[in-house]
C-alpha positions in Angstrom: 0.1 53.9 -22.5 3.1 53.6 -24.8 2.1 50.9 -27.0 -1.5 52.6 -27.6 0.7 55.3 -29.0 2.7 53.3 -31.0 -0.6 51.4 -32.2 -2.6 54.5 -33.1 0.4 55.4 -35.4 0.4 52.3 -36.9 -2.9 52.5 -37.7 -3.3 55.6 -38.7 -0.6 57.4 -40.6 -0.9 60.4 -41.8 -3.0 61.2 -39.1 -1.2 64.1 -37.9 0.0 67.0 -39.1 3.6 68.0 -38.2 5.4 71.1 -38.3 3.7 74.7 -39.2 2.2 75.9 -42.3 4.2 78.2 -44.6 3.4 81.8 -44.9 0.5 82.2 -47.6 -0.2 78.4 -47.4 -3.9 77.3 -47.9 -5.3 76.4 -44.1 -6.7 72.9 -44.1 -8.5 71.4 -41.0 -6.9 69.2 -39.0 -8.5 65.9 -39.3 -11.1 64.4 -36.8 -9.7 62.7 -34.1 -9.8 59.0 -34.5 -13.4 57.4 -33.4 -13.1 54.3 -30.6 -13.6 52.1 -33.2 -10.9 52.9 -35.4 -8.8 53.2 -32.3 -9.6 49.8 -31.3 -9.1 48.3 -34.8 -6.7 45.1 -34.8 -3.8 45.0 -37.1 -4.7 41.9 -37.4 -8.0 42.2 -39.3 -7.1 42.1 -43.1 -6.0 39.0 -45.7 -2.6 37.9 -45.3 -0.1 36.3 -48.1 2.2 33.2 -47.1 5.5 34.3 -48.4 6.6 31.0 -50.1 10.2 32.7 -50.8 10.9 32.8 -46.6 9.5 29.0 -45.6 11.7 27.5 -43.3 13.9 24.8 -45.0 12.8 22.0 -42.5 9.2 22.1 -44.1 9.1 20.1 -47.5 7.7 20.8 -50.4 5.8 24.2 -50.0 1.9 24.6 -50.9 1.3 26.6 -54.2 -0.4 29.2 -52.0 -1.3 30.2 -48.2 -4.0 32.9 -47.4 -5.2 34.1 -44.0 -8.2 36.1 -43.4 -9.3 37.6 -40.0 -12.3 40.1 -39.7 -14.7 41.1 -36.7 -18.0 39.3 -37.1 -19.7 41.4 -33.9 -20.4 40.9 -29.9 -16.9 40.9 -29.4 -16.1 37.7 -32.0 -13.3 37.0 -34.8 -13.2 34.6 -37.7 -10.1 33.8 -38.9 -10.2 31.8 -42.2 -6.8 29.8 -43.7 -6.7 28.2 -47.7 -3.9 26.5 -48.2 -3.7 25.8 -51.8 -1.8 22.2 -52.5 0.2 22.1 -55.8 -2.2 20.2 -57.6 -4.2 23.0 -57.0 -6.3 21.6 -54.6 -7.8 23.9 -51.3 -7.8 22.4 -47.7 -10.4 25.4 -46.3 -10.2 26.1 -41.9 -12.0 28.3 -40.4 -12.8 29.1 -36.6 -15.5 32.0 -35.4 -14.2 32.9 -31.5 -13.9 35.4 -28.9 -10.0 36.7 -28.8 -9.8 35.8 -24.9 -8.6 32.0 -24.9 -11.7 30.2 -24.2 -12.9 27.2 -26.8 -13.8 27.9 -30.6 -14.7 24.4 -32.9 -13.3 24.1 -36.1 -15.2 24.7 -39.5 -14.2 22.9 -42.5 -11.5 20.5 -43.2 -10.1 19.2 -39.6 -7.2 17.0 -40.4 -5.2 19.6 -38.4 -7.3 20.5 -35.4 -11.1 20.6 -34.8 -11.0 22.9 -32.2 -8.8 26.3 -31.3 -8.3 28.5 -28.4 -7.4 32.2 -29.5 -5.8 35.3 -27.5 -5.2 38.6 -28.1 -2.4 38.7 -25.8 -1.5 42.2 -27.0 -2.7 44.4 -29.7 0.2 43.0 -31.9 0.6 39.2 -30.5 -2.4 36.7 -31.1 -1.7 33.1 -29.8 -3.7 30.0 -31.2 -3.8 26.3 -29.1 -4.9 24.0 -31.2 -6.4 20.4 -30.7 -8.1 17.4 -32.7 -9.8 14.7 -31.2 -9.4 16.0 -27.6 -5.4 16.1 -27.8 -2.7 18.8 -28.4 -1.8 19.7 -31.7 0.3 23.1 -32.1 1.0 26.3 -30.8 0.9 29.2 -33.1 1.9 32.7 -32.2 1.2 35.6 -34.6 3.0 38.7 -34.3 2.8 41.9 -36.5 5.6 43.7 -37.3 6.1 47.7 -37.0 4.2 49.1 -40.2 1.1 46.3 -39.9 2.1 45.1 -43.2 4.0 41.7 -42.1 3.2 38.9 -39.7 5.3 36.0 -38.3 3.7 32.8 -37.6 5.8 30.8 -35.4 4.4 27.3 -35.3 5.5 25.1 -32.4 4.5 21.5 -32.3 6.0 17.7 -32.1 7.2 15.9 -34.8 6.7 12.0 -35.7 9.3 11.2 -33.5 8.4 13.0 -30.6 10.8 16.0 -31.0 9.7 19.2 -30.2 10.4 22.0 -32.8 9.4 25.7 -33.8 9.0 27.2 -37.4 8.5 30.9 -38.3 6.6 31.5 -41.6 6.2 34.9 -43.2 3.4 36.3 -44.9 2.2 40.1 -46.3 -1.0 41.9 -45.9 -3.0 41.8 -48.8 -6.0 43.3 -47.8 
């Protein structure tokens, strides 16, 4: 599987050793090979950094700081956590516990947004969020991380005040 290839690499560099070793070079042992786990590890799981220099110009006055958090909490279940810190310094905390496979998660925390998600893990690199507040559609988000798994692209797609559909990318860096 191609992209298994490309996703252990990601994950691990360094991992393996190219080339031979020079004449009267100290032998090292090649490293373990990776276990399942880290194998399996999402590029996803980590802090992310809104990058407030690439917001899209159609979004208004940008928030003083964005942060993203996603982390295995066992049985097969993510959190993902999002502070969004306003200018007057003031945090609107979300957070939704969830199984990566599109069924129902409710919202934790502030809910003027959404009170309830759906997440999938559509591929190792693409995770797609529905969200919904009071029963209705809210957005789409579709996360994607780049080559290297140290940027991700949100693109948000949703419906403005006067009914237009419209998409936004947003840019943000790992962190840890």
């Amino acid at each position: 599987m191609a992209n298994l290839s490309l996703y252990r690499r990601l994950l691990l560099p360094g991992a393996l050793i190219l080339g031979s070793m020079a004449a009267g070079a100290v032998a090292r042992p090649e490293p373990a090979p990776p276990s399942a786990d880290a194998a399996k590890r999402s590029p996803f799981l980590g802090k992310w950094e809104l990058d407030l220099t690439r917001m899209p110009a159609t979004y208004g006055p940008p928030p003083r700081q964005v942060l993203y958090g996603f982390e295995e909490i066992g049985g097969g279940r993510w959190r993902t956590t999002v502070d969004i810190t306003a200018q007057d310094g003031s945090v609107r905390h979300m957070a939704v516990a969830y199984r990566p496979d599109g069924t129902l998660a409710v919202n934790e925390g502030e809910t003027s947004e959404a009170d309830s998600a759906a997440l999938m893990l559509a591929t190792p690199t693409v995770l797609v969020m529905n969200l919904a507040r009071n029963k209705m559609p809210g957005s789409v988000r579709v996360y994607t991380i780049a080559p290297g798994a140290a940027e991700m692209m949100e693109s948000a797609a949703a419906v403005d005040d006067k009914g237009q559909p419209f998409v936004r990318n947003f840019h943000f860096r790992r962190v840890g």
